[in-house]
C-alpha positions in Angstrom: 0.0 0.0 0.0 1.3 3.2 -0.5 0.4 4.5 2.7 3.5 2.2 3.9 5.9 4.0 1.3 9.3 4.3 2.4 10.6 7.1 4.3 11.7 10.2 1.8 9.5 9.3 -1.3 6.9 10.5 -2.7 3.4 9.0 -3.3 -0.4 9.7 -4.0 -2.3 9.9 -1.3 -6.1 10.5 -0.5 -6.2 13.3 2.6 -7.6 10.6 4.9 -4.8 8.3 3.8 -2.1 10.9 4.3 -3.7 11.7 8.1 -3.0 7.5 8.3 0.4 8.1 7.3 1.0 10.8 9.6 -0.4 9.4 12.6 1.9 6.5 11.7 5.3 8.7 11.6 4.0 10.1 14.9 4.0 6.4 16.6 0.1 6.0 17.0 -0.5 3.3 19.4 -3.7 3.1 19.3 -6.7 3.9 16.9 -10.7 3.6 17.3 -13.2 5.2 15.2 -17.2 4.6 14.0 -17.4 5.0 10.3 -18.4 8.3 9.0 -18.3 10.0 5.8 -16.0 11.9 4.8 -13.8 10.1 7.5 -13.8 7.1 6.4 -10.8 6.2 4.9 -8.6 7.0 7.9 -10.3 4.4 9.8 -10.4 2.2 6.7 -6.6 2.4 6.2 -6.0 1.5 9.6 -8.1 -1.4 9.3 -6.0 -2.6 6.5 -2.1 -1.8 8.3 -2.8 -2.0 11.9 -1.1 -5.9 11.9 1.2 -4.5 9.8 2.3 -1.8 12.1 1.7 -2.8 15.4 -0.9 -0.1 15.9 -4.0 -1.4 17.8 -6.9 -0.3 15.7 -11.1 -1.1 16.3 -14.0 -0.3 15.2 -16.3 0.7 18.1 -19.6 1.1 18.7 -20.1 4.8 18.2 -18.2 8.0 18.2 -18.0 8.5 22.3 -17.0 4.7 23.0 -14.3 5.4 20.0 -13.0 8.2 21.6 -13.5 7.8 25.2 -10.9 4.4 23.9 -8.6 7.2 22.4 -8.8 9.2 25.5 -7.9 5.8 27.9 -5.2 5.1 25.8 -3.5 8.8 25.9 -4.2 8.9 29.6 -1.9 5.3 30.0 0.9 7.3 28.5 0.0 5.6 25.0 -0.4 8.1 21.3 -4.0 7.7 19.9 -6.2 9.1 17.0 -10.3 9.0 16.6 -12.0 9.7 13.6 -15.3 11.0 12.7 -17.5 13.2 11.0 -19.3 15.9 12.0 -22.5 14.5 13.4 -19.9 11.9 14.7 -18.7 14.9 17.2 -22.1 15.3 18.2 -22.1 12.0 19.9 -19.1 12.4 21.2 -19.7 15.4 22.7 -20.4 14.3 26.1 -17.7 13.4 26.9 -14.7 15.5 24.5 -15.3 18.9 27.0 -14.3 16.9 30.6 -11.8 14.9 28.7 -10.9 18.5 27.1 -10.3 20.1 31.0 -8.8 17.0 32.2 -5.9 17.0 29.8 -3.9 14.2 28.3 -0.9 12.4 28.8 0.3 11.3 25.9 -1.0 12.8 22.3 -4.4 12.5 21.6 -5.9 13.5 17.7 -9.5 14.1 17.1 -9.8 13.8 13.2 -13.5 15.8 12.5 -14.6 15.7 8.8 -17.1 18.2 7.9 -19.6 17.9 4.8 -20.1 21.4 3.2 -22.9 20.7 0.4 -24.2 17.5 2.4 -22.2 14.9 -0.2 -22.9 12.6 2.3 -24.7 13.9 4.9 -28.5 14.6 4.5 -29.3 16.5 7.7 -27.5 19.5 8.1 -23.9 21.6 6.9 -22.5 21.4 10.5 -19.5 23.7 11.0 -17.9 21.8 13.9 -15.5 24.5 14.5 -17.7 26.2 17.1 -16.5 22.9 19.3 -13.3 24.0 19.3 -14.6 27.1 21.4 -17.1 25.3 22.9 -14.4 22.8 24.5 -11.5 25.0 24.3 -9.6 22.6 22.2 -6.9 23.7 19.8 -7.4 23.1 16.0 -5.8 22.9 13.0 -6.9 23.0 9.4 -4.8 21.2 6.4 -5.7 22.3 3.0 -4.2 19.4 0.9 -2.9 16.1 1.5 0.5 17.1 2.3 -0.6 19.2 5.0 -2.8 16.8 6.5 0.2 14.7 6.8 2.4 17.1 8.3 -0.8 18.6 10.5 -1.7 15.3 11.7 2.6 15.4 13.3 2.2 18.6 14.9 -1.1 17.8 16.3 0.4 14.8 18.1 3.4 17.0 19.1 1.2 19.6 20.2 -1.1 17.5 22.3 1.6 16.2 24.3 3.2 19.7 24.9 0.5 21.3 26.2 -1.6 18.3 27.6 -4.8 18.3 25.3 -6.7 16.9 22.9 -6.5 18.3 19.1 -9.0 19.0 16.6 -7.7 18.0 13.3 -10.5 19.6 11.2 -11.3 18.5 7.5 -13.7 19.0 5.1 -15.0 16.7 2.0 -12.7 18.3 -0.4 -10.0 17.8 1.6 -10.5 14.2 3.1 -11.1 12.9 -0.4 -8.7 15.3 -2.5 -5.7 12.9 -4.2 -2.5 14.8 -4.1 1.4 13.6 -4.1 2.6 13.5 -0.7 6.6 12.9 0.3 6.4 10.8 2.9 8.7 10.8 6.3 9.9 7.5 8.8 6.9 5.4 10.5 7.5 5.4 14.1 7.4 2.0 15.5 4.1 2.7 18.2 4.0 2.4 21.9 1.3 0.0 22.8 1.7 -0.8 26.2 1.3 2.1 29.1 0.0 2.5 32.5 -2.5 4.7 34.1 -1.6 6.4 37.1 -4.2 7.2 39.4 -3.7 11.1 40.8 -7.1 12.1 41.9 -6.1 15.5 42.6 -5.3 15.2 38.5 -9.0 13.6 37.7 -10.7 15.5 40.3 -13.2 17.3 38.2 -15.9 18.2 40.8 -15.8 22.5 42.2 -14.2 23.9 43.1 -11.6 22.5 41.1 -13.6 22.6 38.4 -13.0 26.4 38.4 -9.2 25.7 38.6 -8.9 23.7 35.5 -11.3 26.4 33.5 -8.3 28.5 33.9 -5.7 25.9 33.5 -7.4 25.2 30.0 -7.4 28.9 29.2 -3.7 28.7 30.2 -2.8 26.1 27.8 -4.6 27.8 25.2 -3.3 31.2 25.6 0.4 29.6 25.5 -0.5 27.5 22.6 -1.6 31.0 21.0 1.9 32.5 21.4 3.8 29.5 20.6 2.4 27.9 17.4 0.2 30.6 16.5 2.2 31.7 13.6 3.8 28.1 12.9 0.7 27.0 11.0 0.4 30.3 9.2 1.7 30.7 5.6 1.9 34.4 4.5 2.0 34.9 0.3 3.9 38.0 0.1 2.0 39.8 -2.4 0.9 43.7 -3.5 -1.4 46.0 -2.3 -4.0 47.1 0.3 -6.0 44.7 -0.3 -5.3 41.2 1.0 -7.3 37.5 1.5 -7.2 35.5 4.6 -8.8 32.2 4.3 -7.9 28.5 5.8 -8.2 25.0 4.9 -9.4 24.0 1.2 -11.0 27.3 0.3 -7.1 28.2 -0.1 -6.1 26.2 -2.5 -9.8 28.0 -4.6 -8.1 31.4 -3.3 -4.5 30.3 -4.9 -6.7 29.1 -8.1 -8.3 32.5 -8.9 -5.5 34.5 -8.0 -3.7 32.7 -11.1 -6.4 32.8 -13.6 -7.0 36.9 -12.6 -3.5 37.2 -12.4 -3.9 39.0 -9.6 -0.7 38.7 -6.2 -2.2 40.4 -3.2 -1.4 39.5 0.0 -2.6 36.4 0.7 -3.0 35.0 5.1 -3.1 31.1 5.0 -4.3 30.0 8.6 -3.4 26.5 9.4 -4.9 26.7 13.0 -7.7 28.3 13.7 -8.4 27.7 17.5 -6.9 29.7 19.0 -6.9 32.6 16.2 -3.4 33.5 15.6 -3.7 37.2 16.8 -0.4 38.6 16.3 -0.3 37.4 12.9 -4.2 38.3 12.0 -3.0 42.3 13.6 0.2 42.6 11.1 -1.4 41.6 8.5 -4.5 43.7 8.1 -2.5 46.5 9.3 -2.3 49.1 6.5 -4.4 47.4 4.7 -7.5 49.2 3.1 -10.1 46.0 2.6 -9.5 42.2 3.1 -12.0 39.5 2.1 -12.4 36.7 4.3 -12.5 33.0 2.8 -14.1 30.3 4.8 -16.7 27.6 4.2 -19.6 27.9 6.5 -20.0 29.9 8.9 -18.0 33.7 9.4 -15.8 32.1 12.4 -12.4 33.9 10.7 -14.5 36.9 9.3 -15.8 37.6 12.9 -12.6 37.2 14.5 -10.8 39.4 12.0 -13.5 42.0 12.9 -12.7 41.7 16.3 -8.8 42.1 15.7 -9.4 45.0 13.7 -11.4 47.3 15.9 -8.2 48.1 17.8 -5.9 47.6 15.0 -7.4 49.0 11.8 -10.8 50.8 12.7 -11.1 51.5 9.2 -10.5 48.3 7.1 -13.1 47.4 5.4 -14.0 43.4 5.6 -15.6 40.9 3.2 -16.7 37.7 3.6 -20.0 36.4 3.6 -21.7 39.6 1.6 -19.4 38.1 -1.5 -19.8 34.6 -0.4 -22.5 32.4 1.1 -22.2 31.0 4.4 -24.0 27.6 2.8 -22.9 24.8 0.3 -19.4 24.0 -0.7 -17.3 26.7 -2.4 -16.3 26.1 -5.7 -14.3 28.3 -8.3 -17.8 29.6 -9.9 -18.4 31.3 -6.2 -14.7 32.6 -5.2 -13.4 33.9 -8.4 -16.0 36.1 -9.1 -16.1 37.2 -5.4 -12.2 37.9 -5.9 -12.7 39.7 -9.0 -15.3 42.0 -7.8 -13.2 43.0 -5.1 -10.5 43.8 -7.3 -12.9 45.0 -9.9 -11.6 42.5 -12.7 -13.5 40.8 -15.0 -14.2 37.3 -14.3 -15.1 34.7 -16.5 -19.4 34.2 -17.0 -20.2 31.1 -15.0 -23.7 31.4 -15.7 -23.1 31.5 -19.3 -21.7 28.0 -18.5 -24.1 26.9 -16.6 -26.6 27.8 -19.2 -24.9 25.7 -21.6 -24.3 23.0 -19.2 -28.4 23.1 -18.5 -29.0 23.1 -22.2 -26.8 19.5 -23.1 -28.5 17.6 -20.5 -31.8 19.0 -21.2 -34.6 16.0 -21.8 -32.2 13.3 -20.3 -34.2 11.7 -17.1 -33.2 12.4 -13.9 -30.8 9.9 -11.7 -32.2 9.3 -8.0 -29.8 7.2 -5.5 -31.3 4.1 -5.4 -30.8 0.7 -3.9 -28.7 -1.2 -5.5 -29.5 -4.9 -7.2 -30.4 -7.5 -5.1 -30.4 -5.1 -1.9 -32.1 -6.8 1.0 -33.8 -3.2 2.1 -35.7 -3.0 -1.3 -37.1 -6.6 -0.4 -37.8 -5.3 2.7 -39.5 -2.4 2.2 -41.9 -3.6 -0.5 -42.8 -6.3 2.1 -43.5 -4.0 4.9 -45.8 -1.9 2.8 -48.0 -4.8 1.5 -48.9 -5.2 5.2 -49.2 -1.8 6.5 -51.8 0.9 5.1 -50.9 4.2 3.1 -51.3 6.3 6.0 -48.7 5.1 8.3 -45.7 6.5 9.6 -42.8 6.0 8.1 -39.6 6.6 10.6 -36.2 6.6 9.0 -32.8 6.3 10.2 -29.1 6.9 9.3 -27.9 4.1 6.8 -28.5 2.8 3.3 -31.8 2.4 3.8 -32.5 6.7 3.5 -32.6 5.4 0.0 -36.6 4.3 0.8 -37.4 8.2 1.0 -37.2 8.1 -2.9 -40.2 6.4 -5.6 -41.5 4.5 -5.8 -41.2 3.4 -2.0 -41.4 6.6 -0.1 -40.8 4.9 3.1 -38.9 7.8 5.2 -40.8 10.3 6.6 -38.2 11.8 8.4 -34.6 11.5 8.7 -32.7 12.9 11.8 -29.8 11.5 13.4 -28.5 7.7 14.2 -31.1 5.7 16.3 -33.4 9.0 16.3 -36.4 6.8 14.3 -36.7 5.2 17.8 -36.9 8.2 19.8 -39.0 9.9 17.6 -41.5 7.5 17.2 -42.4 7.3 20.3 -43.5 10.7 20.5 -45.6 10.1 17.4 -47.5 7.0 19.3 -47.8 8.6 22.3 -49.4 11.6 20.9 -51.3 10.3 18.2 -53.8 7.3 17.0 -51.7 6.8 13.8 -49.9 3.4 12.9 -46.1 4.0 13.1 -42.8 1.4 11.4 -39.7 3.0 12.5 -36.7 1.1 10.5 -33.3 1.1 12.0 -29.9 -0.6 10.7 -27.6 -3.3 12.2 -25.3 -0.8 12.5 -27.4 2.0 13.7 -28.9 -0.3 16.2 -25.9 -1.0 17.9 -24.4 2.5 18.0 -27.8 4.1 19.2 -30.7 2.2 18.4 -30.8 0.5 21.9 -31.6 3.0 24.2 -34.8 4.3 22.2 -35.7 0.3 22.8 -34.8 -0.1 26.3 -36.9 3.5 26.6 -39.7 2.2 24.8 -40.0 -0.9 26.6 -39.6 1.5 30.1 -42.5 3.7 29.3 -44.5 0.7 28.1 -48.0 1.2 26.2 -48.6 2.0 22.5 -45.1 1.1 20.9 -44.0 1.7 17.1 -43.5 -1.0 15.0 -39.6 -1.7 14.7 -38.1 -3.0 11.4 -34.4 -3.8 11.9 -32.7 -4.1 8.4 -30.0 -6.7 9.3 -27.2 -7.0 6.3 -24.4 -7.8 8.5 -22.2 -4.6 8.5 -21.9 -1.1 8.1 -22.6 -1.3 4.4 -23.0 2.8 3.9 -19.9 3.4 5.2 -17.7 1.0 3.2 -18.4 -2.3 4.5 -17.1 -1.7 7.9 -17.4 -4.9 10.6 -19.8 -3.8 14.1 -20.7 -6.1 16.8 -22.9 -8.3 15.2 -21.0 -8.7 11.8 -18.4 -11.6 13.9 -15.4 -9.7 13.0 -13.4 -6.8 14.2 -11.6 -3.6 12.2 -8.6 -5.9 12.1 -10.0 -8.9 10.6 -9.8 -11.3 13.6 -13.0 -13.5 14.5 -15.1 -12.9 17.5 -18.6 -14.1 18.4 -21.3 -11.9 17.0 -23.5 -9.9 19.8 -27.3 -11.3 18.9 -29.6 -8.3 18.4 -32.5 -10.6 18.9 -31.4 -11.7 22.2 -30.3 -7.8 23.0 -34.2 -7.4 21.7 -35.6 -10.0 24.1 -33.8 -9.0 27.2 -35.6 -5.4 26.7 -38.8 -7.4 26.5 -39.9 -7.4 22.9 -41.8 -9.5 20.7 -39.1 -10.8 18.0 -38.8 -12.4 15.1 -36.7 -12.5 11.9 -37.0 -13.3 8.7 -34.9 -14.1 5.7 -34.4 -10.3 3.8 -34.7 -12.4 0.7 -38.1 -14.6 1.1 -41.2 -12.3 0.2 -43.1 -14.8 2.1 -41.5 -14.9 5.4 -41.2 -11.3 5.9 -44.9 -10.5 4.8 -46.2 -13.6 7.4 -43.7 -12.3 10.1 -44.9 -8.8 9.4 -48.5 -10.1 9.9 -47.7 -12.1 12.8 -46.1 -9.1 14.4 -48.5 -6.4 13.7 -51.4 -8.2 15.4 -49.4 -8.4 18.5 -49.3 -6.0 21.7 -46.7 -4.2 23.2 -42.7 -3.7 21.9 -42.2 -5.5 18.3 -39.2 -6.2 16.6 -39.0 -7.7 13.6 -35.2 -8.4 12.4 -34.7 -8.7 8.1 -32.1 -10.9 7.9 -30.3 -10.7 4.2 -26.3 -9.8 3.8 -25.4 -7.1 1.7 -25.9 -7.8 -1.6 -22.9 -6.2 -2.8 -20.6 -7.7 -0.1 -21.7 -11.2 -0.8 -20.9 -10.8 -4.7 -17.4 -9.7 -3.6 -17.1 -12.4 -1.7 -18.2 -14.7 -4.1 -16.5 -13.8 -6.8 -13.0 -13.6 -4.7 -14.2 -17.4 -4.0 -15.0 -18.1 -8.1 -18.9 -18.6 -6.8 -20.8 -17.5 -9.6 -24.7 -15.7 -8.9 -27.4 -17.1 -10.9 -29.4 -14.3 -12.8 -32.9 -13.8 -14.0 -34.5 -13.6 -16.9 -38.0 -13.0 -18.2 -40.6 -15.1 -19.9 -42.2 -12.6 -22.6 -45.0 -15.1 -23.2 -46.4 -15.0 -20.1 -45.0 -11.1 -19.1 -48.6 -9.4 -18.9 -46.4 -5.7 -19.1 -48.1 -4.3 -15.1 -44.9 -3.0 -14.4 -44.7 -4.0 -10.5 -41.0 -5.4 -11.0 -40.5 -1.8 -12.4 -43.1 0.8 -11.0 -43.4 -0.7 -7.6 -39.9 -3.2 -7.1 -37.7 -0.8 -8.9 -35.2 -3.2 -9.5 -32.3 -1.3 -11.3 -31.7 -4.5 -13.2 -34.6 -4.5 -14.6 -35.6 -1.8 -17.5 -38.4 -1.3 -19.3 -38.0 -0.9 -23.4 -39.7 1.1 -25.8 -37.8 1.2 -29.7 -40.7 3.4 -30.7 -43.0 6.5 -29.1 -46.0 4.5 -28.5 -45.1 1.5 -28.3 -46.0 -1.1 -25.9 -43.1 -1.9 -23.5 -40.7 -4.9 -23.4 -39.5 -5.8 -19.9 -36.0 -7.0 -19.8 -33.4 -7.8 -17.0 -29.7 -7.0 -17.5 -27.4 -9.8 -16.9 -24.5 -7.8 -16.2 -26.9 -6.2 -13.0 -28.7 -9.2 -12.0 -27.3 -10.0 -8.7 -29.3 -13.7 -8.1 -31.1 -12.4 -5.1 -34.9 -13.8 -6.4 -37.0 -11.3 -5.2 -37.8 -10.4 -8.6 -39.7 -13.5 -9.2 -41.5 -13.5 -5.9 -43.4 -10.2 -6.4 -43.8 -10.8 -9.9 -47.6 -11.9 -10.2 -48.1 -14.3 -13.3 -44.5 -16.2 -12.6 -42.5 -14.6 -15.3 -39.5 -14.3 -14.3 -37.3 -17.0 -13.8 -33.6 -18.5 -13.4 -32.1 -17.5 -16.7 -31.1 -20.6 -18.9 -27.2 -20.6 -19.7 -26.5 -20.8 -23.3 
């Protein structure tokens, strides 16, 4: 792998990758993480090297058991990284702000991947930068591979120094950006430590509470006059008018500049918790106007405001009136900000989005969708043969937001991992309506079971509970969790039952095979006409996994095909199924349709031939 280069040469690296590689020159001893993207990759990586390197690395249950791990480790004395996106933090949360006042002893990184533009993240544009503040954690910001390398060095260093967790903050652009990245020594990790129990260290109860407030303003206020200028690049440039921006939105800054041919001053901040002041005060000194770059939210463009009240009353700052404090910032938004500032002409983005609309103009849209032979699809078509139009459809975080689209429209509402739980609840205990709530493998393990164990507490009207069981954390990359029978690092280990989990919190439970329209329609019926807490547990790998797996193993799928004799054209395997393999043909306008399935998207799973009504479809003959 090229993450495990040799010291001093150079290789392409994703971001995420190059934080792996950098966490491995820093001797990383240890490594948890829930899978999240635009994270992914750095626990991915690990998964793949740990043996390799010595470096303990797991998959836990959800973002606070990963880091709350991370945190045990650097308090034995041992180096340790979590990774997560931003919603990932949320979880966290509880517990980063004590761990943030009670310090560290050896370095401790918390990698934070933010989604600007919601690639893949359907809830909100979280700017997790406010958590930096919030905690009083410093943070730093790499704009390209290389620095997320060398960032991810410094934040161990730094962590150490100064006895606190770091933020190592990324967005999408900058986790998944490919760059070539020269590469430094691995550091053979420290795996074994020992915690030392100082209660006057741990005591976190006032008044001392009060005492390591200050401590943690302390650190951060030396942290400030130390590396405050280390992670900031200055572009020497002309002019009263300069740019101060951070992260990716530099590397659209350094883009613009070269196609206006424009070399103002340009302020590259690499950490921006705590804002380096000094450096923020001589640069807008003199200067008549700066614009601020940042994705999201005006965190720099406030702070610079600040700064300049006793600085430079007069300097006039931009930011978000030339930019949005939304979506992901592309070249169409900061070059014409740039050039408006410097009154040049810009190039006419519209005029090319105009021409863009105009060349896909008539071709059909292209929805997300489930892909062939998913168990979910199966699974949803079941559920709503039993239940009526008017139910409740409660969603959840996983592949199965895909049921929000036609022709299933099975997701009400999406909100946040396990949420569907919660959420439903409310809905039953305020309402007469009928309400499924469908939660993932995954997703029940990292925060389905305390909206169960709560349902079961308050007991009386309960949702109905779908759990879509493919064996792993399929959204995410195919990532193992506690009932997939194998850890991050490949070793076996006994599966944790989620129908036993279920039946200790008093349900009603029963699973079916994903795959057999039968049993899940009976099961569904069985369920519905019972009292109290139900769980019903579909029970079908990922489809996509198990073709992997079987073509690594030279298993070939069998595929479908249909009988045009007795196809009567309805349309269900299209209309209603929505299998992707499946297409519907028209040579001419008018036409009646021919219904054909794709062997090269068939993926053997059989469901097709279960819903369809006048048994047309069948195992396809080999020729």
């Amino acid at each position: 792998m090229s993450v495990l280069a040799k010291p001093n040469s150079k290789v392409v690296l994703l971001g995420n990758e190059a934080i792996a590689r950098g966490a491995l020159e820093a001797g990383v001893g240890v490594v948890a993480a829930y899978p999240g993207t635009p994270s992914s990759e750095v626990p991915i990586t690990f998964s793949h090297i740990a043996k390799k390197t010595g470096t303990y690395f797991e998959y836990s249950s959800n973002e606070k058991v990963a880091f709350e791990t991370a945190a045990g480790a650097a308090w034995s004395g041992v180096r340790s990284l979590t990774a997560m996106k931003h919603f990932g933090l949320n979880v966290a949360a509880d517990s980063v702000g004590p761990v943030a006042y009670l310090g560290v002893k050896a370095g401790m990184v918390v990698v934070v991947a933010d989604d600007p533009n919601g690639w893949s993240s359907a809830q909100s544009e979280q700017d997790t930068r406010y958590y930096a503040r919030m905690f009083k954690m410093p943070e730093l910001e790499p704009s390209n591979p290389q620095e997320a390398l060398d960032f991810t060095k410094q934040a161990f260093k730094l962590s150490e120094e100064f006895h606190i967790p770091v933020f190592l903050r990324t967005t999408t652009k900058v986790s998944h950006s490919i760059g070539t990245v020269k590469v430094g020594r691995i550091k053979k990790p420290i795996r074994k430590g020992k915690f030392v129990k100082d209660l006057a260290h741990y005591y976190n109860i006032r008044p001392h509470l009060q005492e390591m407030h200050r401590e943690i303003d302390a650190k951060l206020a030396g942290i400030a006059r130390k590396y405050g200028g280390k992670f900031t690049k200055e572009g020497k440039g002309t002019g009263k008018v300069g740019i101060i921006t951070s992260g990716v939105s530099y590397e659209y800054v350094r883009e613009s500049l070269k196609t206006l041919g424009l070399k103002p001053p340009v302020l590259k901040l690499g950490m921006t918790h705590p804002m380096p002041r000094k450096e923020i005060e001589e640069f807008i000194k003199g200067k008549r106007a700066v614009l601020v770059v940042e994705e999201l939210e005006p965190i720099i463009e406030n702070y610079v405001t600040q700064a300049a009240k006793g600085t430079n009353p007069k300097l006039a700052i931009h930011g978000k009136d030339l930019l949005p404090s939304y979506g992901e910032y592309t070249m169409a938004l900061v070059l014409p900000a740039i050039g408006k500032l410097f009154k040049k002409k810009t190039p006419d983005f519209k005029a090319h989005s105009r021409k863009e609309a105009k060349a896909i103009a008539g071709l059909p849209p292209r929805k997300p969708v489930f892909c062939p032979g998913c168990p979910h699809r199966s699974t949803f078509y079941a559920v709503k043969q039993v239940f009526g139009k008017d139910t409740i459809w409660a969603g959840d975080i996983g592949c199965y937001v895909l049921g929000i689209f036609e022709p299933f429209e099975m997701q009400d509402f999406i909100v946040s991992m396990g949420a569907s739980l919660g959420i439903s609840h409310g809905i039953s205990r305020t309402s007469n309506q009928e309400v499924v709530a469908f939660v993932g493998d995954s997703t029940f393990f990292h925060a389905g079971m305390p909206g169960l164990a709560n349902l079961k507490f308050n007991n009386g009207k309960s949702p109905f509970i779908v759990v879509l069981d493919n064996r792993i954390t399929a959204m995410t990359g195919h990532q193992p969790h506690p009932g997939s029978g194998f850890t991050g690092m490949g070793t076996p280990v006994e599966e944790v039952s989620i129908e036993k989990i279920a039946k200790a919190m008093g349900a009603n439970v029963l699973v079916a095979n994903s795959f057999s329209q039968k049993d899940l329609v009976e099961k569904v019926k069985e369920l519905k006409g019972k009292d109290g807490l139900r769980v019903l547990i579909s029970r079908g790998e990922c489809r996509l996994l198990a073709r992997r797996q079987a073509r690594e193993k030279g298993i070939e799928f069998p595929t479908f095909e249909i009988d045009q004799d007795k196809c009567k054209k309805c349309g269900i395997c299209t209309n209603e199924f929505a299998c992707p393999a499946i297409v519907e043909i028209r040579h001419k306008r008018g036409e009646e349709p021919k219904y054909w399935i794709n062997p090269d998207n068939c993926w053997g799973c059989s469901v097709c031939s279960q819903v369809c009504p006048y048994g047309a479809i069948h195992v396809a003959v080999k020729k």
